[in-house]
C-alpha positions in Angstrom: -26.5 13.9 11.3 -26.5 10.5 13.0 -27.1 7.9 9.6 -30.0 5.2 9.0 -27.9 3.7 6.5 -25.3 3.6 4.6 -24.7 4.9 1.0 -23.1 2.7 -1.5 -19.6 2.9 -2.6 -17.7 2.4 -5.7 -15.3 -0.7 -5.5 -11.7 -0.6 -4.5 -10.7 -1.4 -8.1 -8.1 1.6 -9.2 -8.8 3.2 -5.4 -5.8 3.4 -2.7 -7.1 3.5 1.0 -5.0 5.0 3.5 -4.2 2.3 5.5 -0.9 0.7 6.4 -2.2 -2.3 4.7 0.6 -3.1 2.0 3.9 -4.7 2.7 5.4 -1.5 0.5 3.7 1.1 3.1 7.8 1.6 4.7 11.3 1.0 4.0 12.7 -1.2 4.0 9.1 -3.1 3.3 7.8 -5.5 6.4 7.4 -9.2 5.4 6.2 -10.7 8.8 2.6 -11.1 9.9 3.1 -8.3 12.7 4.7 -5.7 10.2 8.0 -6.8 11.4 10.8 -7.6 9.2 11.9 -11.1 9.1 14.9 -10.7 6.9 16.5 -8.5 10.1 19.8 -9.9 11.5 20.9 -10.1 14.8 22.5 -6.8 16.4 24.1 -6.5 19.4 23.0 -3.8 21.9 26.0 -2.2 21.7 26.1 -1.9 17.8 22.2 -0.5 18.5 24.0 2.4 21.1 26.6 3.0 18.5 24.0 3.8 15.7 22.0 6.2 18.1 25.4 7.9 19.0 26.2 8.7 15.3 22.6 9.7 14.4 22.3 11.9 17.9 25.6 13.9 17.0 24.0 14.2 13.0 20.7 15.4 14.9 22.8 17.9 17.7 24.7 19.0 14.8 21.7 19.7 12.6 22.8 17.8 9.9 19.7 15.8 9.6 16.4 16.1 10.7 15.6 16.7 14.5 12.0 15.5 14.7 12.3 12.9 17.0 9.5 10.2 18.4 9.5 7.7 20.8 7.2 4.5 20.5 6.7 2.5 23.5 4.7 -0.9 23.0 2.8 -2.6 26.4 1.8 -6.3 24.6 -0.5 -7.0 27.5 -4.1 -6.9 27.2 -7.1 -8.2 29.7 -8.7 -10.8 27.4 -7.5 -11.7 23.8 -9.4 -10.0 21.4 -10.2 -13.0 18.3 -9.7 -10.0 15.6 -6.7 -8.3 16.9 -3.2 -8.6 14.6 -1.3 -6.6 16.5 1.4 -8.1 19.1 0.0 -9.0 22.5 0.0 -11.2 25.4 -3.1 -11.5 27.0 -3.8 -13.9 30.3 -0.6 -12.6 31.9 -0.5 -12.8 35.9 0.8 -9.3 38.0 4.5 -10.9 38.7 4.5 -11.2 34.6 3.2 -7.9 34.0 5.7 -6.4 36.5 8.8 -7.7 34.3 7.3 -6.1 31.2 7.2 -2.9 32.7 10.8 -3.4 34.3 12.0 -4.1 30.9 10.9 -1.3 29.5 12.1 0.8 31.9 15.3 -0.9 31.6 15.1 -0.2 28.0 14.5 3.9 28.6 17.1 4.0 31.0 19.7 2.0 28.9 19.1 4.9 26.0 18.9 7.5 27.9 22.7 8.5 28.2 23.2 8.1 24.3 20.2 10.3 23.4 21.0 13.6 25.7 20.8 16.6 23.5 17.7 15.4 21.0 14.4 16.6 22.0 11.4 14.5 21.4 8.5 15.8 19.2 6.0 12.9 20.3 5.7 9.9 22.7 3.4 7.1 21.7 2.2 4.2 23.8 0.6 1.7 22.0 -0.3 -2.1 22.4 -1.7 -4.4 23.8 -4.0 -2.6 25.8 -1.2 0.4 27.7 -4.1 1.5 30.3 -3.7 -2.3 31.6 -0.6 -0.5 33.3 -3.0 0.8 35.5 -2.6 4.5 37.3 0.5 3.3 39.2 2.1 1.6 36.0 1.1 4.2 33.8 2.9 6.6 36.6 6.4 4.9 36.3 6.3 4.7 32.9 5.9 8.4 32.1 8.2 9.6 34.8 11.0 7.3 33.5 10.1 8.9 29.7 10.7 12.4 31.0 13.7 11.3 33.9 15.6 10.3 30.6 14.4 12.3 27.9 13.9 16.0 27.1 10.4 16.6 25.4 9.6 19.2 23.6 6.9 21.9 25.4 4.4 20.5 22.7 5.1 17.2 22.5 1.9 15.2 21.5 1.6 12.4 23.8 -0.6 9.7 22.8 -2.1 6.4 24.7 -4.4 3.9 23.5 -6.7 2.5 25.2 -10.2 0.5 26.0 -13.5 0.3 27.8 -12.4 -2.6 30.1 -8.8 -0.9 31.0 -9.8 2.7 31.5 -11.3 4.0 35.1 -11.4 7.5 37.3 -8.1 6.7 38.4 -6.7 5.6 35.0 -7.9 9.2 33.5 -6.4 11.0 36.8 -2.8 9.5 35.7 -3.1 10.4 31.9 -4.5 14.0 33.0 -1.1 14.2 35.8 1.5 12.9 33.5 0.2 15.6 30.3 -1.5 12.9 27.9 -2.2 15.5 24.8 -4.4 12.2 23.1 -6.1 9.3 23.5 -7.7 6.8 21.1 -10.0 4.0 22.6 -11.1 1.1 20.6 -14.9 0.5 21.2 -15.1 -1.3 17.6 -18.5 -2.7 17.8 -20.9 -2.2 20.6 -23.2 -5.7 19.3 -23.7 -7.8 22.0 -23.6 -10.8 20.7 -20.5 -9.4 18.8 -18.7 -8.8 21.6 -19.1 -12.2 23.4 -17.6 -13.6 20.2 -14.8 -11.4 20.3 -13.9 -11.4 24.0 -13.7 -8.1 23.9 -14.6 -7.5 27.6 -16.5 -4.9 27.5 -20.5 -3.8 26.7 -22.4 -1.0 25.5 -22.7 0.5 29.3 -19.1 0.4 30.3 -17.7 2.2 26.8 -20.3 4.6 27.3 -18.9 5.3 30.9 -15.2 5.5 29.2 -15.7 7.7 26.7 -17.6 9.8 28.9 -14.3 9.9 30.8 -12.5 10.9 28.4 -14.3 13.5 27.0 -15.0 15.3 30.4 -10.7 16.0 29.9 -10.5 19.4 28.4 -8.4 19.9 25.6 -7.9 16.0 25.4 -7.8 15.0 21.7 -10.6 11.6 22.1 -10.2 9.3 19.1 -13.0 6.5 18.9 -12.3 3.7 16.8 -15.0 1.4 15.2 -14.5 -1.6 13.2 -16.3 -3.5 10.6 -16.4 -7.1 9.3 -16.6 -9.2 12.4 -18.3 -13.0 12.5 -21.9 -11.8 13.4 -21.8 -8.2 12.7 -24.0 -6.9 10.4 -24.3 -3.5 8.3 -27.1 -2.3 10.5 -25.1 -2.7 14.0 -22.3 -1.0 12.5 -24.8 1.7 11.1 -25.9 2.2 14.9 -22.5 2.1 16.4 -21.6 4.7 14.0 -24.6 7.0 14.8 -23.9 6.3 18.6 -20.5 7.6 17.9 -21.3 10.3 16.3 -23.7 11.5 18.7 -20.6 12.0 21.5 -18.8 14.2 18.7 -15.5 13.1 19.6 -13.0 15.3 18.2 -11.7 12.4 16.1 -13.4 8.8 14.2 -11.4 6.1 13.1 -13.3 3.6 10.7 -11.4 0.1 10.1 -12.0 -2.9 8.2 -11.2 -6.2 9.9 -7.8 -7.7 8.9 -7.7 -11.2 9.1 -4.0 -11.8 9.2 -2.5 -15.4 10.2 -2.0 -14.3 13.6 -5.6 -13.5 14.8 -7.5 -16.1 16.7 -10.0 -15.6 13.5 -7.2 -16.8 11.2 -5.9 -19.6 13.3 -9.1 -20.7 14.2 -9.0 -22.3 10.4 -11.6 -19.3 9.3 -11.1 -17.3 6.2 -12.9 -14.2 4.2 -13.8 -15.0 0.9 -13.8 -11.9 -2.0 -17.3 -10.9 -1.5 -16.8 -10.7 1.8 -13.5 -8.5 1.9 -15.2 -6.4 -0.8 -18.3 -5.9 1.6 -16.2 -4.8 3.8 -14.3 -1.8 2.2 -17.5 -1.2 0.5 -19.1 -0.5 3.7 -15.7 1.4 5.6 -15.6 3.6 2.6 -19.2 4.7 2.3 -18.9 5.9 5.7 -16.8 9.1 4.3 -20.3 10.8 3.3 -21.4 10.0 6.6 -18.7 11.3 8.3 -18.3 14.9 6.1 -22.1 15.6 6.2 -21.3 15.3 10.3 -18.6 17.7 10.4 -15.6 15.6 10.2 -12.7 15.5 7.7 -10.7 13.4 6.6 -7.0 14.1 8.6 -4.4 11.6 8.8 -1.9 14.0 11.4 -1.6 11.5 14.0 0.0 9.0 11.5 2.8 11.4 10.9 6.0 9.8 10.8 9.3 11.5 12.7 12.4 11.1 11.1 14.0 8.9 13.8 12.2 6.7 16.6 13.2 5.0 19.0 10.8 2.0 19.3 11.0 0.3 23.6 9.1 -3.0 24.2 8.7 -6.5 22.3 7.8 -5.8 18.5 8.6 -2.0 18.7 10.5 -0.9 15.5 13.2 1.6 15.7 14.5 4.1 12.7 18.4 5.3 14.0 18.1 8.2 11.0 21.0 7.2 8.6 22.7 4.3 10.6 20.2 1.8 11.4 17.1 0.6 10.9 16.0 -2.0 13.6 13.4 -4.0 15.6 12.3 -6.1 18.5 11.1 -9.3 17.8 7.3 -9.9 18.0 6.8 -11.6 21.3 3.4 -13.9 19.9 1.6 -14.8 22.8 5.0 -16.3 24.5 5.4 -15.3 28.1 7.4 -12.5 29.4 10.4 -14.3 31.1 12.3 -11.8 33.0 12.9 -8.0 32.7 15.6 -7.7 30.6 15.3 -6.0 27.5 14.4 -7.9 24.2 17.0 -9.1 21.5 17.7 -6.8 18.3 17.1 -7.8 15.0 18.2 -5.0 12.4 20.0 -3.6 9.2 22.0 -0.3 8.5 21.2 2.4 6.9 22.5 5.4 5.2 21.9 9.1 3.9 21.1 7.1 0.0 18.4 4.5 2.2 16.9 7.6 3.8 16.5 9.1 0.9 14.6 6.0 -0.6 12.8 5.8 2.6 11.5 9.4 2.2 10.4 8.8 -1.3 8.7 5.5 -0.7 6.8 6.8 2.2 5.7 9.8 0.1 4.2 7.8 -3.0 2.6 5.2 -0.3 0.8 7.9 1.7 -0.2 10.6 -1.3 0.8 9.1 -4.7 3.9 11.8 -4.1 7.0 12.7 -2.9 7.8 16.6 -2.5 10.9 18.0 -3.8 10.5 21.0 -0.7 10.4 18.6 1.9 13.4 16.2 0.6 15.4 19.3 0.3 14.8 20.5 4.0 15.1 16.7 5.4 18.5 16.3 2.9 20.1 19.7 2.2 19.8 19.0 -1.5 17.9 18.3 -4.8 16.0 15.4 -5.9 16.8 15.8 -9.1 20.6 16.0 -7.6 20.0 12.9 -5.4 21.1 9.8 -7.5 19.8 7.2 -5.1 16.5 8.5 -6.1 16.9 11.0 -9.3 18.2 8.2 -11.3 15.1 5.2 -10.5 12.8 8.3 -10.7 13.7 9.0 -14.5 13.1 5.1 -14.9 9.4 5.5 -13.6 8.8 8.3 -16.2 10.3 6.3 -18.6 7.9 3.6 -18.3 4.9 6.0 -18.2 4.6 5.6 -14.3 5.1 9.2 -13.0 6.2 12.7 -13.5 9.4 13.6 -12.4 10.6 17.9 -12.3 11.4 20.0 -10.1 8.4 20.3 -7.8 8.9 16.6 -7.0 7.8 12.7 -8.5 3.9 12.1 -8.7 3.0 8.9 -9.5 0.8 8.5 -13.1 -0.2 5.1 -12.7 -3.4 3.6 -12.5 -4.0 0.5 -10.2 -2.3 -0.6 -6.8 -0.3 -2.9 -8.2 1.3 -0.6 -10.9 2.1 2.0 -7.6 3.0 -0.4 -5.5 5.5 -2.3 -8.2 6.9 1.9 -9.4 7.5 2.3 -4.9 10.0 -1.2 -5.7 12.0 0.6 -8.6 13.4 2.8 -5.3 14.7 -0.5 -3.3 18.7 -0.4 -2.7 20.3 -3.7 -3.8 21.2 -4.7 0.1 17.2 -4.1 0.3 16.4 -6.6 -2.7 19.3 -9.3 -1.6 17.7 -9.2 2.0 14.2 -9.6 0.7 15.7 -12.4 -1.9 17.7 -14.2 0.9 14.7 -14.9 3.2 11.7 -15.2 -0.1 10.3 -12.4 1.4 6.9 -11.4 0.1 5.2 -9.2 1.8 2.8 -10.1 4.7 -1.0 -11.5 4.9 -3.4 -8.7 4.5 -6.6 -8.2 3.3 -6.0 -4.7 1.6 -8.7 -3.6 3.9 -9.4 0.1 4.2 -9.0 2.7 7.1 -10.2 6.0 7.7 -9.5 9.0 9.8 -11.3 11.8 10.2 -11.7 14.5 12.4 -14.3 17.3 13.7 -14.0 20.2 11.6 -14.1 22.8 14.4 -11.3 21.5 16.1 
């Protein structure tokens, strides 16, 4: 069914949209603009090598979890998008370009030795715009991922990328080098839309893309759209859906724009009032009718968290299960200077933090956290656990949640109740850190995203 319209939706009042739009959506929580931690201290590359060494021997020994994931982030992009939040660098000459790419294979190489022994369960190149690597970049990259790591048979290896990045020889490389998925932003195919946004490309040439991509077989295509841009109305975002929908890629993501400080949006002086960031999830979320009556469902798999990652490139984020939790800084639009790898910030970690971690991650993404899985990822009891068993009991004291044996649910009622019961599970070094830097939580608008896929795949 390819939609007219759109049905109405109820408000987001008491309703929790899964999207990593709350400073609480990890641990230890993000306080910085890009999701980044600002209350992170310096750590020395060799204290980062130490941490992987411990948590590699924990992960050979199969004392704590194995899945492992690695996250590579390419900050360049072709023209700078004026809604985009995430961490890029756009305008960048080739000799620049070429020193991000030889940092990052710096950066594979350097972690290589320390990480023989773990498989990986995913690779995930993000951005930026990754296809601005181009076939040849795109072809260094992955042979340096698989010179110095072992991946497992079924690894799911994922690249994002857009209309003006992706061509024949592009899709040739992702094909070669065994690129399980690919999501491509069109976000709005409104011309006028798209000339504010610089987004560089037009109706025509995302057409042409996703054709590409969809010729691949057994290439898992995600197209994401996105609504709330200056200009675009509820009727080109009906249409861009319906144009979607009549490619039946295997998946649909469905966004609402984020104006955090960094975009060009924000920074321009520009703001959203509360009608209008109401419009907007109002109109993201009455697409779910829209989307089911289609085919799709709603399935969130590709946001599945490993238990370590190790996170290459400026503003990647790296989990070192049980020793250290750490991150590159955000480079901002600041030149690449050279091709050595960034600085660390970071903060250690323990058995007690992951177990927090687990829980908070749990009650952010379903309102629970399963007693089954801590037990397999721990080797023991939540209700054995105190680090979580005893700020558990405190929730159900206060009429927040249900704590037995089957796990903690959370019982209460609006965003800021769940969000304030995720807090109770914050370590003291978690609370001084977020105390010693006023730290709280980053700009967002709270607006909704959605991802669904076709049922018959």
């Amino acid at each position: 069914m390819v939609p007219t319209e759109l049905g109405d939706a109820r408000t987001l009042t008491g309703v929790r949209a899964s999207a990593a739009a709350l400073c609480d959506e990890d641990y230890p929580p993000v306080d910085g603009d890009y999701q980044n931690r600002t209350y992170f201290q310096p750590v020395a590359l060799a204290g980062v090598l130490a941490a992987w060494r411990r948590t590699a021997r924990l992960i050979v020994s199969g004392r704590v979890p194995g899945d492992v994931g690695l996250y590579i982030h390419w900050p360049f992009c072709p023209t700078p998008c004026a809604y985009c939040y995430c961490d890029r660098r756009a305008g960048a000459d080739a000799a620049e370009r070429r020193r991000g790419l030889d940092a990052l294979l710096l950066e594979l190489r350097t972690f290589a030795p320390v990480l023989r022994g773990v498989v990986f369960s995913q690779v995930q190149l993000y951005g930026g715009t990754p296809t601005d690597l181009g076939a040849a970049g795109l072809d260094r990259l992955f042979a340096e991922v698989r010179a110095s790591f072992a991946l497992r048979p079924d690894a799911s290896l994922c690249v994002e990328t857009s209309a003006a990045t992706l061509d024949e020889s592009v899709a040739r490389s992702l094909v070669n080098n065994g690129v399980t998925r690919v999501d491509i932003g069109v976000d709005s195919l409104d011309a006028a839309v798209l000339a504010r946004e610089r987004r560089g490309q037009d109706e025509r040439s995302a057409d042409g893309a996703l054709r590409l991509l969809l010729q691949i077989p057994g290439l898992d295509v995600g197209v994401a759209l996105l609504f709330g841009l200056e200009g675009q109305t509820s009727a080109s975002f009906v249409r861009d859906l319906g144009w979607v929908l009549r490619r039946r890629p295997r998946r649909i993501l469905v966004y609402g724009f984020d104006p955090r400080p960094q975009t060009a949006f924000a920074r321009s002086g520009a703001a959203l009032d509360a009608p209008a960031r109401e419009r907007i999830a109002r109109t993201v979320l009455a697409t779910r009718p829209v989307l089911e009556a289609a085919g799709y469902r709603a399935d969130e798999s590709g946001w599945r968290p490993t238990s370590s990652l190790l996170g290459v490139g400026w503003s990647a984020m790296s989990r070192a299960f049980g020793s250290l939790w750490y991150q590159h800084p955000p480079l901002d639009g600041r030149p690449v200077a050279d091709g050595a790898i960034p600085p660390f910030l970071g903060m250690s970690s323990s058995m007690a933090e992951e177990m927090r971690g687990y829980v908070v991650r749990g009650l952010f993404a379903g309102g629970r956290a399963d007693a089954a899985g801590f037990r397999a990822a721990f080797a023991r009891d939540m209700t054995a656990a105190p680090a979580v068993s005893r700020p558990a009991r405190a929730l159900e004291r206060a009429g927040l949640a249900r704590f037995d044996d089957d796990g903690l649910e959370l019982t209460a009622a609006t965003p800021a109740l769940r969000a304030r019961a995720r807090s109770f599970f914050y370590s003291p070094s978690v609370r001084r850190a977020l105390a010693s830097r006023g730290a709280a939580g980053f700009a967002s608008s709270g607006a909704p995203c959605l991802s669904y896929s076709r049922g018959d795949s």
